[in-house]
MARNUDREN-751393 format. One record per residue (C-alpha): residue number from 0; residue in three letters; y, x, z. Coordinates in steps of 0.1 Angstrom, whole numbers, plus 5000, padded with zeros to 4 digits. Layout:
MARNUDREN-751393
NUM | Ala | Y | X | Z
...
***
This chain:
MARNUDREN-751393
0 | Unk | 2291 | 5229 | 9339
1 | Unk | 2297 | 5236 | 9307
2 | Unk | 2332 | 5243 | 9301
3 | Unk | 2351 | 5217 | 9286
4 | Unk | 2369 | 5218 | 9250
5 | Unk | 2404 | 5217 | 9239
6 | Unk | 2417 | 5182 | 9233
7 | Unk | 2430 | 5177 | 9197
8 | Unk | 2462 | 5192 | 9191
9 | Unk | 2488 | 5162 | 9193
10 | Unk | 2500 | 5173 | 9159
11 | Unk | 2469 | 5165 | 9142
12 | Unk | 2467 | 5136 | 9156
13 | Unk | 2505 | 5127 | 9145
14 | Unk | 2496 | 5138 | 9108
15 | Unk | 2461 | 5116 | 9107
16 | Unk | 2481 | 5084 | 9122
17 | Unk | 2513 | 5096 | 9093
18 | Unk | 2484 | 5096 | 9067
19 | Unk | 2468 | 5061 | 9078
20 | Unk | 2504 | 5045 | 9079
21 | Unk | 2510 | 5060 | 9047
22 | Unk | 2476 | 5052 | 9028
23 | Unk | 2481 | 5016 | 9036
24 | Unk | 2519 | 5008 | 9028
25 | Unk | 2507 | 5025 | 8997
26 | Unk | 2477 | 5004 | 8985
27 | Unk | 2451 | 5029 | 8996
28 | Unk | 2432 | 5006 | 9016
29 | Unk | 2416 | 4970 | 9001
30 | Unk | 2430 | 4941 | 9000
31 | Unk | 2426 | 4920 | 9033
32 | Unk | 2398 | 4894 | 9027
33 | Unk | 2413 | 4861 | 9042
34 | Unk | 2397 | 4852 | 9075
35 | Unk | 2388 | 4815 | 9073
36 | Unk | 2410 | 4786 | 9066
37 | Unk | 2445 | 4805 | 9067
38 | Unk | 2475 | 4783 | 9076
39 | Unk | 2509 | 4782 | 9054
40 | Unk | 2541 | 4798 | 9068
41 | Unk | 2575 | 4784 | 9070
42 | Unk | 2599 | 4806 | 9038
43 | Unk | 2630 | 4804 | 9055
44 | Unk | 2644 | 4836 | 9079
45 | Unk | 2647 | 4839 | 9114
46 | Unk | 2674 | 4852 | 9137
47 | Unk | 2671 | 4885 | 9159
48 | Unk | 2689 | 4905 | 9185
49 | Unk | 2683 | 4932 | 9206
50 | Unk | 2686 | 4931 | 9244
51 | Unk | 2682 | 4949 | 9274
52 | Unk | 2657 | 4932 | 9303
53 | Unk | 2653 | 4940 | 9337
54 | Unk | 2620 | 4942 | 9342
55 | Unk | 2598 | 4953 | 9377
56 | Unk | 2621 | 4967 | 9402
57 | Unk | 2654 | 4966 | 9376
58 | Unk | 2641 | 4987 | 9353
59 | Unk | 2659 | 4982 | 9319
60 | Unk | 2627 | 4971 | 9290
61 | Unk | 2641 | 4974 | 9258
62 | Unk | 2634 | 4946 | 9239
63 | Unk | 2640 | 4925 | 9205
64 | Unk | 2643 | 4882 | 9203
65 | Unk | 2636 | 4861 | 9174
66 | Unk | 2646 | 4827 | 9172
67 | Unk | 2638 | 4799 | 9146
68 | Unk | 2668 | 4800 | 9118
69 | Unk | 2690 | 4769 | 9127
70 | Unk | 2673 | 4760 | 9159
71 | Unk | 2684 | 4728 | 9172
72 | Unk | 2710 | 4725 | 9201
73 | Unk | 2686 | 4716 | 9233
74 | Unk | 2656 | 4716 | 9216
75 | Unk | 2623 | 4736 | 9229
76 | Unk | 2600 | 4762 | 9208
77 | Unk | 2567 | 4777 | 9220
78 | Unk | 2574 | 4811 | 9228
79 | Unk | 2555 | 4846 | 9223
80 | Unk | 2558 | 4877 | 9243
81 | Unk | 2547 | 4909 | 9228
82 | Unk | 2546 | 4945 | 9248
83 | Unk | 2546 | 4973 | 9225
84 | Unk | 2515 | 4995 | 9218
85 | Unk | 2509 | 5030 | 9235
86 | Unk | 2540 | 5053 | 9224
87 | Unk | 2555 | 5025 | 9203
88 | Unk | 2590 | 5019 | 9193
89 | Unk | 2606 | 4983 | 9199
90 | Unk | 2603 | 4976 | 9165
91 | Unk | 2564 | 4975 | 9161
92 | Unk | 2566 | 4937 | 9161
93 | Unk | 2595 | 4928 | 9135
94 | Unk | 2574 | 4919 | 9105
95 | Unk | 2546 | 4899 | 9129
96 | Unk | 2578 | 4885 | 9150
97 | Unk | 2599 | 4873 | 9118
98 | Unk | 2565 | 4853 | 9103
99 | Unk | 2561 | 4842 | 9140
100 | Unk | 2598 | 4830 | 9144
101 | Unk | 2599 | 4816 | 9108
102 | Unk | 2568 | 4794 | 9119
103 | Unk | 2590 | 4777 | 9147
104 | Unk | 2582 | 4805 | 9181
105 | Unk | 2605 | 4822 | 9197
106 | Unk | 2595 | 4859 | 9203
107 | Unk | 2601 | 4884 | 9224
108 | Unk | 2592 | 4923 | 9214
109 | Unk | 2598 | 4947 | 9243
110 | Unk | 2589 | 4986 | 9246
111 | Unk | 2566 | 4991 | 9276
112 | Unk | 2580 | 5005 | 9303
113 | Unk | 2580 | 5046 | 9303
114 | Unk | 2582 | 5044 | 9263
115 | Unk | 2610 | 5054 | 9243
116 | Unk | 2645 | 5039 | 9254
117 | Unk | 2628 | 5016 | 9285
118 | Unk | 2635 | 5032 | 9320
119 | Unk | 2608 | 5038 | 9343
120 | Unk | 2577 | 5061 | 9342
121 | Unk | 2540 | 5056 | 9323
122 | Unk | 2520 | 5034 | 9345
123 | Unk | 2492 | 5030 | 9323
124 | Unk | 2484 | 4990 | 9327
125 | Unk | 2493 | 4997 | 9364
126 | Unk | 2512 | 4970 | 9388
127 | Unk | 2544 | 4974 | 9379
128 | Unk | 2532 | 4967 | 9343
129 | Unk | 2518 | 4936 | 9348
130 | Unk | 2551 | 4925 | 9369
131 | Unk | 2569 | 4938 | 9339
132 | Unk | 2553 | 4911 | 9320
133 | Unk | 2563 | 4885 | 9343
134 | Unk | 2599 | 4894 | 9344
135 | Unk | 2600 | 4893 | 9304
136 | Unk | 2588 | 4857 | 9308
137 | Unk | 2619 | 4850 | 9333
138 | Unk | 2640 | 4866 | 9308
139 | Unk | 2627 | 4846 | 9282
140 | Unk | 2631 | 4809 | 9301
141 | Unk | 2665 | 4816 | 9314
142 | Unk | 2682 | 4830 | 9280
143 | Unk | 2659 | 4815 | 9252
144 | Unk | 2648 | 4776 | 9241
145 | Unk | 2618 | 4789 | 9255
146 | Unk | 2591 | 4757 | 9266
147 | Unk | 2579 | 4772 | 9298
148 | Unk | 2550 | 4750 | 9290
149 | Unk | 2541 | 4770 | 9259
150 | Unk | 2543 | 4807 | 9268
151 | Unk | 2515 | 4829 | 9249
152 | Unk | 2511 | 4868 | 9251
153 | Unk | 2495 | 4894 | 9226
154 | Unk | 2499 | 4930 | 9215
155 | Unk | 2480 | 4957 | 9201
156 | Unk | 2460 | 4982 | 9220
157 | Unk | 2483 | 4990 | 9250
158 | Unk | 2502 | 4952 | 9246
159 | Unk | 2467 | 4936 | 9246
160 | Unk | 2458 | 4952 | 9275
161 | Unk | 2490 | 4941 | 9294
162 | Unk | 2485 | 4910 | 9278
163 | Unk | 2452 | 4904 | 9292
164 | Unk | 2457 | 4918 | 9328
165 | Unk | 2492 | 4895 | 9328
166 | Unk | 2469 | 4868 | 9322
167 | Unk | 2454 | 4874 | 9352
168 | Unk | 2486 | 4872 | 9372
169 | Unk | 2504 | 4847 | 9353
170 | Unk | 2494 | 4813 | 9354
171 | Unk | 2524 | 4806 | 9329
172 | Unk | 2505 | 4823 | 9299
173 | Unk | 2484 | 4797 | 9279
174 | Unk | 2475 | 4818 | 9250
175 | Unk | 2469 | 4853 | 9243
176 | Unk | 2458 | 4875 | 9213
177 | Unk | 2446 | 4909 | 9227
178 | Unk | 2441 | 4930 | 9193
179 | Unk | 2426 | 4966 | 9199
180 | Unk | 2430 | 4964 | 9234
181 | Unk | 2409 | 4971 | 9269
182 | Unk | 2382 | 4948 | 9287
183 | Unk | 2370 | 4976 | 9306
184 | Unk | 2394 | 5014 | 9313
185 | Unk | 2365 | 5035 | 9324
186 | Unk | 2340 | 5019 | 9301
187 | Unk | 2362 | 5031 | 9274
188 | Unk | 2370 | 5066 | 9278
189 | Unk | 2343 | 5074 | 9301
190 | Unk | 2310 | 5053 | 9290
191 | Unk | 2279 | 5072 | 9298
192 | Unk | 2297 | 5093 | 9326
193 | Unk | 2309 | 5111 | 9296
194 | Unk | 2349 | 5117 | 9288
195 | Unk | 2356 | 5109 | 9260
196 | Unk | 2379 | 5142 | 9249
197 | Unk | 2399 | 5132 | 9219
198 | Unk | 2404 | 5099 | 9232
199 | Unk | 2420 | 5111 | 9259
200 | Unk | 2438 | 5137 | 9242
201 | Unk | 2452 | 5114 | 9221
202 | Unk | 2465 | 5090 | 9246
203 | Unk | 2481 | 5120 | 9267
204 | Unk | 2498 | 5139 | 9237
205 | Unk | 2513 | 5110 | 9226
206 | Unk | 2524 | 5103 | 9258
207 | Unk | 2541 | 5132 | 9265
208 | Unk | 2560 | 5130 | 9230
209 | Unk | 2572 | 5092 | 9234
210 | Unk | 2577 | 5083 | 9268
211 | Unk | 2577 | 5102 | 9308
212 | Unk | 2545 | 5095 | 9324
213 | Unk | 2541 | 5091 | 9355
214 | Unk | 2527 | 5120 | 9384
215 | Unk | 2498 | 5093 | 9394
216 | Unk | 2489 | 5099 | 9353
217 | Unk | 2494 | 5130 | 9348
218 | Unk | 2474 | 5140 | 9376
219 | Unk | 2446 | 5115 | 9367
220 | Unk | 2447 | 5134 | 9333
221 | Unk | 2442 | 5164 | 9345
222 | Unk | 2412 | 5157 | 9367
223 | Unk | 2396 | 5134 | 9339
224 | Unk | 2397 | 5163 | 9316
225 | Unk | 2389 | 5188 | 9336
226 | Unk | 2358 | 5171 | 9346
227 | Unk | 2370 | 5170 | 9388
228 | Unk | 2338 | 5152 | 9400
229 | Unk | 2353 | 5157 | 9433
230 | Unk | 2379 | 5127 | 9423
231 | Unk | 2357 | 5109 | 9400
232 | Unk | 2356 | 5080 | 9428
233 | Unk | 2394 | 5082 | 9425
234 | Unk | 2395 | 5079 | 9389
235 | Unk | 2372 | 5051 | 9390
236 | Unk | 2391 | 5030 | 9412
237 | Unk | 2424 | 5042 | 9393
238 | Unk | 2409 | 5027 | 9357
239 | Unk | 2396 | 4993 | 9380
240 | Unk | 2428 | 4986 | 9386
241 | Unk | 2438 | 4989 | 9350
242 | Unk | 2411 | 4970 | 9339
243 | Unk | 2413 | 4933 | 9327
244 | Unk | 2377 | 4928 | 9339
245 | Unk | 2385 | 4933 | 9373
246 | Unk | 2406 | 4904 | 9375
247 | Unk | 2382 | 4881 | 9352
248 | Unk | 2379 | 4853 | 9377
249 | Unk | 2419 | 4850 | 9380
250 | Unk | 2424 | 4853 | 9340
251 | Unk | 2392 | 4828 | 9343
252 | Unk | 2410 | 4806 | 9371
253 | Unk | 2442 | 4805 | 9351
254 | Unk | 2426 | 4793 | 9321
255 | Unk | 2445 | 4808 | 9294
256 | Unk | 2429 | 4808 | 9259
257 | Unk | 2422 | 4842 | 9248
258 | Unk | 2412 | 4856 | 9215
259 | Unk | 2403 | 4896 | 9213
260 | Unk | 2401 | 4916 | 9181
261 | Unk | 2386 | 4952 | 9180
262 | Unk | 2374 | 4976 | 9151
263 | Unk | 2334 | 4985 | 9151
264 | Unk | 2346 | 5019 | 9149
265 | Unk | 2372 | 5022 | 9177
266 | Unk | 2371 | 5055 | 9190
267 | Unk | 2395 | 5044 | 9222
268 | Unk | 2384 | 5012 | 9229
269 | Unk | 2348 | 5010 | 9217
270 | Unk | 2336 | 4976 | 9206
271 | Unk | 2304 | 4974 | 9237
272 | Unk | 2336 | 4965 | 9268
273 | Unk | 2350 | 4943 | 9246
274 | Unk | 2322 | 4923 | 9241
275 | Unk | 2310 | 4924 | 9278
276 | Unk | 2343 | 4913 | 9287
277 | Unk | 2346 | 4886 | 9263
278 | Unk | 2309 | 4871 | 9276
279 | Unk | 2329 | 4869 | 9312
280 | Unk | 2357 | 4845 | 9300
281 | Unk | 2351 | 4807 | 9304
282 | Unk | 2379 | 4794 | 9290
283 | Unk | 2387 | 4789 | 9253
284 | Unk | 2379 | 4817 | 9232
285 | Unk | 2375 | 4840 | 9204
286 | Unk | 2359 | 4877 | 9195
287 | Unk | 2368 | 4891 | 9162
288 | Unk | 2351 | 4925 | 9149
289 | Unk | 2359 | 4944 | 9118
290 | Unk | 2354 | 4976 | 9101
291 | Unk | 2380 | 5003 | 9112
292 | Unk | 2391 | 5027 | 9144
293 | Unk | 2418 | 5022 | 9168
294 | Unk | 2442 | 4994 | 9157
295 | Unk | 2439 | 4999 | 9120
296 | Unk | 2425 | 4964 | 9114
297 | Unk | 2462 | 4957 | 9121
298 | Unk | 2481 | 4983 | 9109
299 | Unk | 2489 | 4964 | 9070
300 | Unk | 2504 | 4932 | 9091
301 | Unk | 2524 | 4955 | 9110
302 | Unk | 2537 | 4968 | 9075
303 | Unk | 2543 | 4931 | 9069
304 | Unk | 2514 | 4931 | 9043
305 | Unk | 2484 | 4902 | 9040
306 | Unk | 2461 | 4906 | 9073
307 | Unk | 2432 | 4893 | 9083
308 | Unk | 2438 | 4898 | 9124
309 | Unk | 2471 | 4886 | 9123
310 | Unk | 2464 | 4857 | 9104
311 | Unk | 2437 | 4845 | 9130
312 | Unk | 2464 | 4857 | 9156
313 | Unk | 2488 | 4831 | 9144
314 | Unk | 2462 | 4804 | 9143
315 | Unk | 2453 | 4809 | 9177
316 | Unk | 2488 | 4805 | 9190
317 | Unk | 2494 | 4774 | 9168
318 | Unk | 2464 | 4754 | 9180
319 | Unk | 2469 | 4766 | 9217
320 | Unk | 2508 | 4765 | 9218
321 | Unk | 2514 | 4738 | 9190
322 | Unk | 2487 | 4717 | 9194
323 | Unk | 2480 | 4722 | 9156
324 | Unk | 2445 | 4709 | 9149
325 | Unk | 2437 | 4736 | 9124
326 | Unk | 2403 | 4741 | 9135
327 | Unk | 2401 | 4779 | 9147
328 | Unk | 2386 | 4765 | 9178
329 | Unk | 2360 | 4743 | 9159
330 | Unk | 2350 | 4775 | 9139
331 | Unk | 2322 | 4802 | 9151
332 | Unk | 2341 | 4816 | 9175
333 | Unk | 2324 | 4853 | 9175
334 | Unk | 2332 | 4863 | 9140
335 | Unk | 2318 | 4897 | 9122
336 | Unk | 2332 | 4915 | 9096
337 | Unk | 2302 | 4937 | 9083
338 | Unk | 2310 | 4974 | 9075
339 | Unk | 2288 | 4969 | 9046
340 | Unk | 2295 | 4936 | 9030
341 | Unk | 2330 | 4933 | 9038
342 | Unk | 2317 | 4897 | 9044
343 | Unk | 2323 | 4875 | 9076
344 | Unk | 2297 | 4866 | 9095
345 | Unk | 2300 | 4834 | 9122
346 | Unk | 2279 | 4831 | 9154
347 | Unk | 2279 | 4807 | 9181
348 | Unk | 2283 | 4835 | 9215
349 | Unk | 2278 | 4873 | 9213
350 | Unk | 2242 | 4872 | 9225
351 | Unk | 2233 | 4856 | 9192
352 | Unk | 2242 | 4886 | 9172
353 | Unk | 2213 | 4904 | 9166
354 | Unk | 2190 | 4887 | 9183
355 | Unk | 2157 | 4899 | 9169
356 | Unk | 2151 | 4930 | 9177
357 | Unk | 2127 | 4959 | 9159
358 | Unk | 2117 | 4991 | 9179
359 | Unk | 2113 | 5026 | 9166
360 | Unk | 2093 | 5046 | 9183
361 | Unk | 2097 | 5080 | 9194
362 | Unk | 2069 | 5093 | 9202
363 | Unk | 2055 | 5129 | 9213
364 | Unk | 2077 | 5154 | 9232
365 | Unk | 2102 | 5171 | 9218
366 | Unk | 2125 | 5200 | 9237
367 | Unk | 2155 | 5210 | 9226
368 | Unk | 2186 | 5237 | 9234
369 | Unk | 2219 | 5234 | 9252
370 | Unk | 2254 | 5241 | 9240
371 | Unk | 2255 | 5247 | 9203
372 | Unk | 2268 | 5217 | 9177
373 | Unk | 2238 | 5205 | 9158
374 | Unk | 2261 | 5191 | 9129
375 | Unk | 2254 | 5156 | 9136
376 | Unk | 2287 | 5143 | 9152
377 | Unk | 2304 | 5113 | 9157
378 | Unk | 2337 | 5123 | 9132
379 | Unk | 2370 | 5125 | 9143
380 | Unk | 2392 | 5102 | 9160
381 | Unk | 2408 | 5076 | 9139
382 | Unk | 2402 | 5095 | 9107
383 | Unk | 2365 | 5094 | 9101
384 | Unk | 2361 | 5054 | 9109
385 | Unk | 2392 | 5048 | 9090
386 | Unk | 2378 | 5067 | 9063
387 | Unk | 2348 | 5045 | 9065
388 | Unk | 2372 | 5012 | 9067
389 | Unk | 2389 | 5020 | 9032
390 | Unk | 2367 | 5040 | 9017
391 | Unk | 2333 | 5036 | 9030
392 | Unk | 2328 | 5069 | 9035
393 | Unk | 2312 | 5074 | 9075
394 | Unk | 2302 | 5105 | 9088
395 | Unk | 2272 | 5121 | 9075
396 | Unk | 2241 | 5147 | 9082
397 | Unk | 2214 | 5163 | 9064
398 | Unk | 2181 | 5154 | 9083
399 | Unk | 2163 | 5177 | 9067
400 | Unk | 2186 | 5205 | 9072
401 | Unk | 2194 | 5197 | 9108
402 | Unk | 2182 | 5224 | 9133
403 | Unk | 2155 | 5213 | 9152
404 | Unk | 2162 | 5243 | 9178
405 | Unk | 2193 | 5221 | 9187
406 | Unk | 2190 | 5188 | 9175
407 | Unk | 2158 | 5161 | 9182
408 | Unk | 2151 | 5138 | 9147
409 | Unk | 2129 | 5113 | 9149
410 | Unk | 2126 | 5084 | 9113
411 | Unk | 2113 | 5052 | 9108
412 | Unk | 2090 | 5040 | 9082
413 | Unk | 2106 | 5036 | 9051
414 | Unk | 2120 | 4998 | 9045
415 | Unk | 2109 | 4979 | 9018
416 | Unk | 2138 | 4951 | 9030
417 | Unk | 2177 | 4958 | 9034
418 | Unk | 2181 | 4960 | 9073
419 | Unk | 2210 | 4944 | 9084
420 | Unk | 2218 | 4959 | 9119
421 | Unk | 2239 | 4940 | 9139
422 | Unk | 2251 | 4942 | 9174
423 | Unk | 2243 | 4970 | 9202
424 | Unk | 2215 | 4997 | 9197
425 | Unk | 2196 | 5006 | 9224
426 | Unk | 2179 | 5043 | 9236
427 | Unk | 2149 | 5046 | 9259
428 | Unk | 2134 | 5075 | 9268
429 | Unk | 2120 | 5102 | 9295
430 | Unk | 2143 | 5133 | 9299
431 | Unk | 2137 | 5163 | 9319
432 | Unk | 2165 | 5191 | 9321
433 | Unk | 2162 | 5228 | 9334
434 | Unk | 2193 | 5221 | 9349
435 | Unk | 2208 | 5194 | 9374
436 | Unk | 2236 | 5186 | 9351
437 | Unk | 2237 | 5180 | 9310
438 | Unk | 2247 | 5159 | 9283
439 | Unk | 2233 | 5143 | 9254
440 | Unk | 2246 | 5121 | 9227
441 | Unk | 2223 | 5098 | 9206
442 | Unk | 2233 | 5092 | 9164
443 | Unk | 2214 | 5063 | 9143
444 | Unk | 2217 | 5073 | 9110
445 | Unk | 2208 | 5059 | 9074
446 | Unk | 2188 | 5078 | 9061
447 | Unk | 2187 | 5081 | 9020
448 | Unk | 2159 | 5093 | 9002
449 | Unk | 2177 | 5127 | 8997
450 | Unk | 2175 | 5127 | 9035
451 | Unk | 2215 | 5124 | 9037
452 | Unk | 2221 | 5104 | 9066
453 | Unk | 2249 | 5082 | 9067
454 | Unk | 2264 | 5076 | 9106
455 | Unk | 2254 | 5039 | 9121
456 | Unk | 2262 | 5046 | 9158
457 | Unk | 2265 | 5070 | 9182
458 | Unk | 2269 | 5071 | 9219
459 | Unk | 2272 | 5098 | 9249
460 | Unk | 2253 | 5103 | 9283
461 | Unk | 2259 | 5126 | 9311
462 | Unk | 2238 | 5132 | 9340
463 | Unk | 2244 | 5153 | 9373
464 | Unk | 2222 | 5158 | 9408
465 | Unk | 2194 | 5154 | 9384
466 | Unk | 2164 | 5177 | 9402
467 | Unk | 2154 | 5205 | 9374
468 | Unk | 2117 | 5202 | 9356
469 | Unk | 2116 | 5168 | 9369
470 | Unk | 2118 | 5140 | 9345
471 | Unk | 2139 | 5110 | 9350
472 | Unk | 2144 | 5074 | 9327
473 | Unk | 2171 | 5075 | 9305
474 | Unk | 2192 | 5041 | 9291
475 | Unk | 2221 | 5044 | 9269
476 | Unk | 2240 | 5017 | 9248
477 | Unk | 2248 | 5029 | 9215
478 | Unk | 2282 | 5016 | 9202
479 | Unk | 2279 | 4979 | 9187
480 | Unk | 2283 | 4978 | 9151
481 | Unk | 2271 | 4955 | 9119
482 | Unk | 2256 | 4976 | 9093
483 | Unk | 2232 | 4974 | 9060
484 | Unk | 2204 | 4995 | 9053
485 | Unk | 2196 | 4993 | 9020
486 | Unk | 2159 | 4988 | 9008
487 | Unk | 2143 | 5019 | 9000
488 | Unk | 2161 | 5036 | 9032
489 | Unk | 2152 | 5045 | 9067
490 | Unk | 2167 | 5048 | 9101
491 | Unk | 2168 | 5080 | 9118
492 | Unk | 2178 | 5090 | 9157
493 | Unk | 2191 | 5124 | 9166
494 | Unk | 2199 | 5136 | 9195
495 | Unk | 2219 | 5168 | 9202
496 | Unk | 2241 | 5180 | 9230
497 | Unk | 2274 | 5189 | 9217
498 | Unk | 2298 | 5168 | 9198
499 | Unk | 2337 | 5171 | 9195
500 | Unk | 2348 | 5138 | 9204
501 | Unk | 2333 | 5141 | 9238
502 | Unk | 2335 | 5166 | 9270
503 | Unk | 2295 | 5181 | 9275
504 | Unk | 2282 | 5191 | 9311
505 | Unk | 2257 | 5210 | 9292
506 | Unk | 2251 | 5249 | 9318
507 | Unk | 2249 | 5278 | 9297
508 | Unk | 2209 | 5283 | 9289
509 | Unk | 2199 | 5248 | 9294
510 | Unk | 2173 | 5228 | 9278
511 | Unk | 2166 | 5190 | 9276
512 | Unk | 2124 | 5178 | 9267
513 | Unk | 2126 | 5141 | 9258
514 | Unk | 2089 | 5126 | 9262
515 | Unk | 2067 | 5094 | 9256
516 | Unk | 2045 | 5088 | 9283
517 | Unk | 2020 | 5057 | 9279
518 | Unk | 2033 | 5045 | 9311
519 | Unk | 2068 | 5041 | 9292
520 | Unk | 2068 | 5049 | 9260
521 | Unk | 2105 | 5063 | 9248
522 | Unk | 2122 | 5039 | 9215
523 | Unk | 2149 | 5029 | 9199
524 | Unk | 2159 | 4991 | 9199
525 | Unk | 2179 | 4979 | 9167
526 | Unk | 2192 | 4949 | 9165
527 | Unk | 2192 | 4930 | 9133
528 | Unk | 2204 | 4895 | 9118
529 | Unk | 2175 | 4874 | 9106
530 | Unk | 2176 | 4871 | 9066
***
């Protein structure tokens, strides 16, 4: 096994998330297009005070309440409870929670447990997180005009995915906005058997800086990156539990209305488990997906600036927990943001988006080495997607000037239409190793007529056990995403075996030969939006 590289340095990843925070409070990214039908807001201020709540076990949360300004003696308000993100102070919420609380909710902010000033250790989603959210709820009824009959959840990243497994063990919870957040654990930082390295990193470093995690995750860390197959049952069963899917048929059962919003670009929570899990719920909802990486389609609302997500966020509370008939719910309820267009896009389910589908062919056999970076990578976490949010700038290759020693490249025709690609691309194809154990990760590109390829997807695969020289079928989901070729361009897929975001398997030596029998001839399924 190949051995696996460093995660990125925690204090790169501090100065990229300094620099995004920065570029938006100062007008670097574009001005928020307004999400359809937009509801007005209540001028007047709210009341707030910090408190300490026992949560799971007595462990003090740390917490903030809003309150309606001059809220009647005796009278009831719909209520919102929002756990902070991963390695987030208390005070993530205040400019969301003041709209919120001028709007008539009460709202209740409090840093997950292990973070910051809350007691306790890092559970990661675990049980005593999810009991955490319940206790807030108490809190909330017994000291709050809180109507226990109108109690929604939501967060960002880590506070959606509390939000959405509380859902699950809540029956109290009638609403919940799950922004950035988790369907599916493993399916995030481990699709394609692959670990997703920076991801990781990311979530550990700032883990260590902000809060005490917990032996269970610190351990789990250290297998996952350290590629321990002996515990990757274990691990499996360790993200399961974590994992909002796992409990679909309780969040189902409890019938909370649940709207989810995710970035095309998300490097932590990829767009393809969000979707999946979304299909699952039967209940009233809604799937939001914009340009962006991990939780900066929100970041300018948490500045307090005009914001798309949180503007559908408040609409979905006041037509579930108000009763407002402001018709988010007679709307499309998956809606697209295109990285292109910057324009929405409405559609009735997600297996309407993209549902004609056009095949490229890859045909003939092509062999290529092991362990060396072709140059075709999928960027950097949360800078190079954010870079293409803002400033439309993705990651990008030379086709012509990509080694063919390292990298397979094979084009389509050249269009004579735009291509509008929407939805999840899909890889087919006959692989044979010299080795038992590799990895491989799959690029669409655009493809200029310089041959400068602009990044569409990407998406990893591991294998191990496989028996050298013999060949084996090969399926992989690239990473969901709306895109427009232009006329004039083509698509390209390259395949290499090496790429920074992710952990390779790839022994010293080895060599992958993808083939096109006749029996089952290898392609690439794109997904595009009829004109």
């Amino acid at each position: 096994m190949g051995q696996p590289r460093k995660a990125l340095r925690t204090t790169t990843v501090g100065a990229v998330s300094a620099t995004l925070v920065a570029g938006a409070a100062f007008g670097i990214a574009p001005a928020a297009q307004a999400a359809p039908a937009a509801a007005p807001r209540a001028a007047s201020s709210s009341d707030v005070r910090f408190v300490d709540i026992p949560g799971d076990g007595g462990t003090i949360l740390k917490a903030n309440v809003f309150t309606p300004k001059g809220a009647k003696a005796g009278a009831k308000y719909p209520a919102i409870v929002l756990p902070t993100s991963w390695a987030m102070p208390q005070i993530e919420y205040v400019a969301q929670a003041q709209k919120l609380a001028n709007s008539g909710y009460v709202v209740v902010s409090y840093n997950s447990r292990g973070f910051w000033q809350s007691g306790g250790e890092i559970e990661t989603g675990g049980p005593e997180d999810i009991a955490d959210a319940s206790k807030v709820i108490d809190w909330t009824l017994e000291n709050t005009a809180a109507d226990p009959d109108r109690i929604g959840m939501g967060g960002v990243s880590y506070g959606a995915g509390i939000s959405l497994l509380a859902a699950g063990h809540d029956k109290r919870i009638k609403a919940v906005a799950a922004l950035s957040g988790w369907g599916d654990l493993i399916d995030s930082i481990y699709s394609g058997r692959t670990q997703h390295q920076q991801a990781a990193g990311l979530l550990g470093g700032a883990g260590v800086l902000t809060g005490r995690p917990s032996p269970e995750l610190q351990q789990t860390l250290k297998d996952f990156l350290g590629s321990n197959l002996d515990k990757e049952d274990e691990m499996i069963a360790w993200g399961a539990k974590r994992s909002p899917a796992t409990y679909i048929d309780q969040i189902n059962k409890n019938g909370a209305a649940v709207m989810m919003g995710n970035a095309w670009g998300d490097t932590i929570f990829p767009p393809n488990q969000y979707a999946e899990f979304y299909e699952q719920l039967t209940g009233p909802k809604r799937l939001e997906f914009r340009p962006g990486d991990h939780a900066t389609s929100e970041l300018t609302g948490l500045l307090g600036l005009p914001n798309d997500t949180w503007t559908s966020t408040q609409r979905w509370f006041d037509r579930y927990l108000k009763g407002e008939k402001n018709g988010v719910d007679t709307e499309q309820p998956v809606q697209l943001k295109s990285r292109s267009t910057g324009g929405y896009e409405g559609y009735p389910d997600w297996k309407s988006v993209g549902a004609t589908k056009k095949k490229i062919d890859l045909a003939g056999s092509t062999t290529i080495r092991a362990n060396v970076d072709s140059g075709a990578n999928g960027g950097t976490v949360l800078l190079s997607n954010a870079l293409d949010q803002f400033l439309k700038i993705p990651p990008v290759a030379s086709m012509p000037l990509l080694p063919r020693r390292y990298a397979g490249v094979w084009q389509s025709e050249k269009y004579a239409t735009d291509q509008r690609v929407r939805g999840t691309a899909k890889l087919h194809t006959t692989l044979t190793s010299t080795k038992e154990s590799g990895t491989l990760v799959a690029y669409l590109y655009d493809v200029g007529p310089l041959g400068l390829g602009k990044l569409v997807s990407n998406a990893p695969y591991t294998f191990h056990g496989k028996t050298p020289g013999r060949p084996f079928g090969v399926d992989l989901e690239l990473f969901s995403t709306a895109y427009d070729v232009p006329a004039g361009h083509r698509l390209a897929l390259v395949v290499d075996t090496v790429d920074p975001l992710y952990i390779e398997h790839n022994p010293s030596g080895a060599q992958l030969t993808f083939s096109s029998p006749a029996s089952d001839p290898s392609y690439v399924s794109v997904p595009l939006r009829e004109k």
